[in-house]
N, C-alpha and C positions, 0 to 999 in steps of 0.2 A: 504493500500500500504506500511504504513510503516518497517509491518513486515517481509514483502517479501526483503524490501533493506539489513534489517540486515542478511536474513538466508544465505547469501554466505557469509560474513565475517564468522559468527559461523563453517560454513563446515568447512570452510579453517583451521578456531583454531583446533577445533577437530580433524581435519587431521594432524594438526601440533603435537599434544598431540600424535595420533594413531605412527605415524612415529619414534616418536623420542623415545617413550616407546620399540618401539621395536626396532629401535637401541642401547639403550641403553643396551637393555637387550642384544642384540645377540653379541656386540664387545665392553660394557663395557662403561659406560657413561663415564670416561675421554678420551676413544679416540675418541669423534663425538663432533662435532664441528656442528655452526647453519647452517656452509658452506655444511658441508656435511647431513643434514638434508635439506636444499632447496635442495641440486641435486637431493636428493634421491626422494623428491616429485616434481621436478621439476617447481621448484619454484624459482623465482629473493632471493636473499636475505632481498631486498625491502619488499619484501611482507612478508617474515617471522617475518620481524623487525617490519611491523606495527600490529601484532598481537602481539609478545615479545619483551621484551627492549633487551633480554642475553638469553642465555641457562639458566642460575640460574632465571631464569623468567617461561621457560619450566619445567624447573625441582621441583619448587614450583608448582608449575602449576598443575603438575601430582600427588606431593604429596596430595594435597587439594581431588584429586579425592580417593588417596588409604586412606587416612584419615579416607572419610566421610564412605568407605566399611567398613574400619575395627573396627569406631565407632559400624556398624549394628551389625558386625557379631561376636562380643566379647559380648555377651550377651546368658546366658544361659535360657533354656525354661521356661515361668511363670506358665504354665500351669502342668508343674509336676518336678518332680527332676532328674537330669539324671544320668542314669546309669556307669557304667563304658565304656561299649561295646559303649553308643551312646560318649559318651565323646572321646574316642578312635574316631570314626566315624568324631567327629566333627574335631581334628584333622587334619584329613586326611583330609576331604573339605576343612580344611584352608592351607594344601600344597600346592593343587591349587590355591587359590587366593594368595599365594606367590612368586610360579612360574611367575604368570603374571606381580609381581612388582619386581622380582629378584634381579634388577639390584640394588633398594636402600639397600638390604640386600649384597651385593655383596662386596661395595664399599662405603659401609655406614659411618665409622669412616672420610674418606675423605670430603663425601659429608658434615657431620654435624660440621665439621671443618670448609667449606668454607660456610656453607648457615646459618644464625641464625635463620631464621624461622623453617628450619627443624629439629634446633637443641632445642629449645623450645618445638615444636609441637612434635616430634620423642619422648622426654620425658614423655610426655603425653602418647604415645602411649603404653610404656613400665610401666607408673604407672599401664595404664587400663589393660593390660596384667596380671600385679600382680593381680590386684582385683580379675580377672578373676580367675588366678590359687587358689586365696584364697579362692573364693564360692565353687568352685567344692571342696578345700576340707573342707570345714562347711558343705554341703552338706553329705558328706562321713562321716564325725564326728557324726553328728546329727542320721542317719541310724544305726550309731554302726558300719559301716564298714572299719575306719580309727582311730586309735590311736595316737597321737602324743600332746606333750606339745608345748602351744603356740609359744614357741623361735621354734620347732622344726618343725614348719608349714611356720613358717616364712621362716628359711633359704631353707627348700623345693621351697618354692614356688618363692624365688629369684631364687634359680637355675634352675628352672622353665624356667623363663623368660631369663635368660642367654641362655641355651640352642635354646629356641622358638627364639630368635634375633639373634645367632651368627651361629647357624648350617648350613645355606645355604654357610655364611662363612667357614665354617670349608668344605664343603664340595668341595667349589672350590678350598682350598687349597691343598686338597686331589685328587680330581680330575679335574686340570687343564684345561687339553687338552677334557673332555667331558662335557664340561660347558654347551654348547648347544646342547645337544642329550636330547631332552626331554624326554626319555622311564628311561633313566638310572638316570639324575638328579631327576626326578619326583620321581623315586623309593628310594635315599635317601633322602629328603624331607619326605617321608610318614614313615622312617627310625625316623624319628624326633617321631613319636606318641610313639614307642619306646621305646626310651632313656629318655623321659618326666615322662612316668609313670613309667619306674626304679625306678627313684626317690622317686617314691609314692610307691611302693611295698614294702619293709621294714615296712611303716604301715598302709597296706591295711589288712582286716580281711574279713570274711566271703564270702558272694560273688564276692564281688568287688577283692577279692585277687586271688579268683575260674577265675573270666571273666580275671584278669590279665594274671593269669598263661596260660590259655586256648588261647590267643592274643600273649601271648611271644612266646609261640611252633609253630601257625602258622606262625608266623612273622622271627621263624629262619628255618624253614623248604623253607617259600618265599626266604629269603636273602643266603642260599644252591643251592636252583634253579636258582637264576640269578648269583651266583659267578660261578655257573659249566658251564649257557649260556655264560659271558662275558671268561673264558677262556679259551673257543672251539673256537680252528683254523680255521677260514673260509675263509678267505680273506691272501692271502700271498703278499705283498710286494716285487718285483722283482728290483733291484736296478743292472743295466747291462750298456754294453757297445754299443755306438750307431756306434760303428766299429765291423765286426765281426772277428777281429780277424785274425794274421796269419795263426795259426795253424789250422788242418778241429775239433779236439777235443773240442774245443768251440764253434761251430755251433752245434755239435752233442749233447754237453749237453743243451744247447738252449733248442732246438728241443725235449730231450727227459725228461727238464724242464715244458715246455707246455704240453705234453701228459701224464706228470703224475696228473699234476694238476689238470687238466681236467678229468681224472679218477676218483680221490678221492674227487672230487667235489668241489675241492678248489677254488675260484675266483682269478682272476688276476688281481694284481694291480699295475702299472709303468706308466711309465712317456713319455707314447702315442706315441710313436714313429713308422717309418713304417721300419726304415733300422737299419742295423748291428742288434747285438744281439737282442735286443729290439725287434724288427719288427720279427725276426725268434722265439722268446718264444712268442711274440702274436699270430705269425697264425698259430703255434703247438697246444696252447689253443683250438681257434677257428676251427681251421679241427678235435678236438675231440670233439665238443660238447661243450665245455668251456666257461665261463664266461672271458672276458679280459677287465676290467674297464682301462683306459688311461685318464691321466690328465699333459696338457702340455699349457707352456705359448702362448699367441697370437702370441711374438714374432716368437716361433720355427713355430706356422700353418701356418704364412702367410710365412713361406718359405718352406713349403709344406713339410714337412715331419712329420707330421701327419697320425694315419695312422685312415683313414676312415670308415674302415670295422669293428671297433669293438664294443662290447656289448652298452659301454660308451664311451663318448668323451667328455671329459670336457675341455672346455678353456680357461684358467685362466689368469691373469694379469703379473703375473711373477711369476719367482722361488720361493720366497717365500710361498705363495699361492701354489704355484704346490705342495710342500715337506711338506706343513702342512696338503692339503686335503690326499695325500697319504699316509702320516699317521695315521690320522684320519678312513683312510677307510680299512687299514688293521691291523692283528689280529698277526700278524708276518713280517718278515722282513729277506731277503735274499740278498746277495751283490754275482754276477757271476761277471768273467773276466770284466774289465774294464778299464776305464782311471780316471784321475784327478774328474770330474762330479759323479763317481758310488764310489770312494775313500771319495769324502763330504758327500755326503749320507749315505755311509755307517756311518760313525765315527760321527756326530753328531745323529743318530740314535743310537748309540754304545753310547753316552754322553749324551742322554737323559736318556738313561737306569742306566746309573752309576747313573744320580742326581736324579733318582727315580721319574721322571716327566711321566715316563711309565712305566708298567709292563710289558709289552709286548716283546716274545723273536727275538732272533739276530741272522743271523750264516752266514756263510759263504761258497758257494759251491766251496769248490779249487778245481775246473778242472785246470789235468796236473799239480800240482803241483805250479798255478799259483802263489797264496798266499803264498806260501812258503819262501818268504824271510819277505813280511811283518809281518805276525806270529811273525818270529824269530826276528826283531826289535821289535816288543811289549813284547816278554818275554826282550828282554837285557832292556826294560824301566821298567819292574817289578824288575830286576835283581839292573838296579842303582836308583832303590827306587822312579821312579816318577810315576807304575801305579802299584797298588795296586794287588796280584795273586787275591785275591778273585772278583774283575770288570775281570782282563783277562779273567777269568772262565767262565765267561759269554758270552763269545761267542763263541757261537756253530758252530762247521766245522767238515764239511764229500767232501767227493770226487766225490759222487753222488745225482741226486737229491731223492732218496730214502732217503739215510743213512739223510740229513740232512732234509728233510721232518721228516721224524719219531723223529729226536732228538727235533724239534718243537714243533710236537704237544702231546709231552713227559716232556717238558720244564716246572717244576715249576715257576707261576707268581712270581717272586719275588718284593718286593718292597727293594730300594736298599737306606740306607745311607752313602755317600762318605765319611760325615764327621767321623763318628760313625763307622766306617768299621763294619758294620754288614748287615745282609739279614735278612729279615723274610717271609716267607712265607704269601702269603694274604689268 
């Protein structure tokens, strides 16, 4: 009987461990609290607390468990010596098992700051790493296929370990806003087998330099194919007014907004509404066949203007959340006729793009000449030196939705430095 009493406290820990691992991982272990781990399992805080004293209770907790894998799996084969390709191989299975601990790679320097166990243990983890990079290359020495003098294996194999600990970092510093899209972080994670054996190639020889070279060309031929996937237009961002306007010239670019989208197979993505502009480019979409993704606070649905007929309907907590998913879900970004609401959208969209936290482009459709005063206030703020011509340049305006569809999905990704006034292409 006694085992039976203990296996529901154990669930509940390892639920508590399942939970908060993936909290952690999906919005970043400083912003989740034990509070918002019971809600999320709906659980008293009571009962969290009689399983952890603190989050730094959980979050040791979970190390102990990545510990004891990555004790396993930092151990090369006994039974033969490996090659370069399985080494490469192995690699890449250890990007998955980092995805699943992300979060301590993430936020790591913070976390080994506040926690001394992990900051002991975590040490350990990065000697065993060294060992690790330094068999594989005695391995490679011993075969004849690696040349290098001892100082020069040495500092290989620290930067080794630099690399293999800080690149998930580097990667969310690089890609912020796609931290949680597992297809694309997973792809520079396996980016990391890469840049590791770089390292080694200067004194790789014979095969091992063959299986390198032969790993580097598909590896840039892969990262060609997903930078031409990530910067196809698919999903446009429609940033409108939920009044339609006095004039009839803004209903009609609406309308022939929606029908071109829907032609060229573009998805529609805004901020779910059923009236004014909004609602007239959603069922332009939809009467051609169109995809019309809508993402809009509980707030605006419970006062029903929501529009219910479309592809998606997401309903979100607030604004915030609203203008992060629709970002998130498109490939471009368009600002029609509007007021004050389609004016913040647009321009912090436009100030993501100057700090280079996206590369994704911007523009503007002036129907009638809408935009035309504001334009002309953003060049007089280039003109008294407070916005820089090359960020103005960056946004793209035409008077149709043709002309500025086409300047879209024409638009070089740039990545932008505010500070450094330069562009570089990705």
């Amino acid at each position: 009987m006694e085992p039976k009493q203990q296996a529901g406290p154990r669930r509940t820990r390892d639920r508590i461990l399942d939970v908060s691992l993936r909290l952690f991982n999906e919005v970043g272990e400083p912003n989740v609290t034990t509070t918002t781990i019971a809600e999320a399992m709906e659980i008293s805080p009571g009962n969290l607390y009689y399983h952890f004293r603190n989050k730094d209770d959980i979050i040791s907790s979970i190390f102990v468990l990545f510990e004891q894998e990555m004790e396993r799996r930092l151990k090369l084969p006994d039974d033969h010596k490996a090659t370069l390709d399985e080494s490469w191989g192995y690699l890449q299975y250890m990007a998955e098992f980092l995805w699943n601990y992300r979060f301590l790679y993430r936020d790591i320097n913070d976390l080994l700051a506040r926690n001394r166990m992990l900051e002991t243990n975590f040490k350990r983890i990065v000697e065993q790493k060294k060992r690790f990079a330094m068999e594989i290359c005695r391995q490679f020495q011993e075969d004849g296929e690696m040349e290098a003098t001892p100082e020069q294996v040495e500092a290989v194999c620290t930067n080794i370990v630099v690399i293999a600990t800080y690149w998930l970092s580097f990667q969310f510093v690089q890609h912020p806003r796609q931290y949680n899209d597992p297809e694309l972080i997973r792809g520079y994670l396996h980016g990391a087998s890469y840049h590791i054996f770089s390292i080694l190639a200067p004194y790789l020889r014979g095969k091992a330099r063959q299986a390198f070279d032969k790993q580097a060309q598909e590896y840039a031929a892969a990262k060609a194919a997903q930078t031409e996937k990530e910067q196809k237009v698919k999903a446009v961002c429609i940033y409108c007014g939920s009044s339609p306007g006095h004039r009839p010239e803004y209903a009609a670019a609406a309308r022939a907004m929606g029908k071109t989208l829907a032609e060229r197979g573009l998805a529609l993505v805004y901020g779910g509404g059923k009236v004014g502009l909004m609602g007239i480019v959603a069922d332009a979409v939809l009467a051609n066949g169109g995809t019309a993704i809508g993402i809009i606070p509980d707030a605006l649905m419970q006062k029903e203007v929501g529009h219910r007929g479309l592809t998606e309907l997401h309903v979100v907590r607030n604004m915030h959340e609203r203008k992060q998913m629709m970002a998130d879900r498109a490939d471009a970004f368009i600002a029609m006729p509007g007021g004050v609401g389609t004016f913040e959208e647009l321009f912090e969209t436009f100030t993501w793009l100057q700090l280079g936290y996206h590369a994704k482009p911007v523009g503007l459709l002036n129907v009638a000449g809408f935009y035309d005063s504001m334009l002309g206030f953003m060049q007089h703020a280039v003109d008294e030196g407070f916005l820089k011509q090359i960020h103005n340049d960056l946004l793209h305006v035409a008077p149709t939705p043709e002309g500025i569809l086409d300047k879209l999905a024409n638009a070089p990704r740039l990545l932008v430095d505010k500070w450094q006034e330069k562009r570089e292409e990705t």
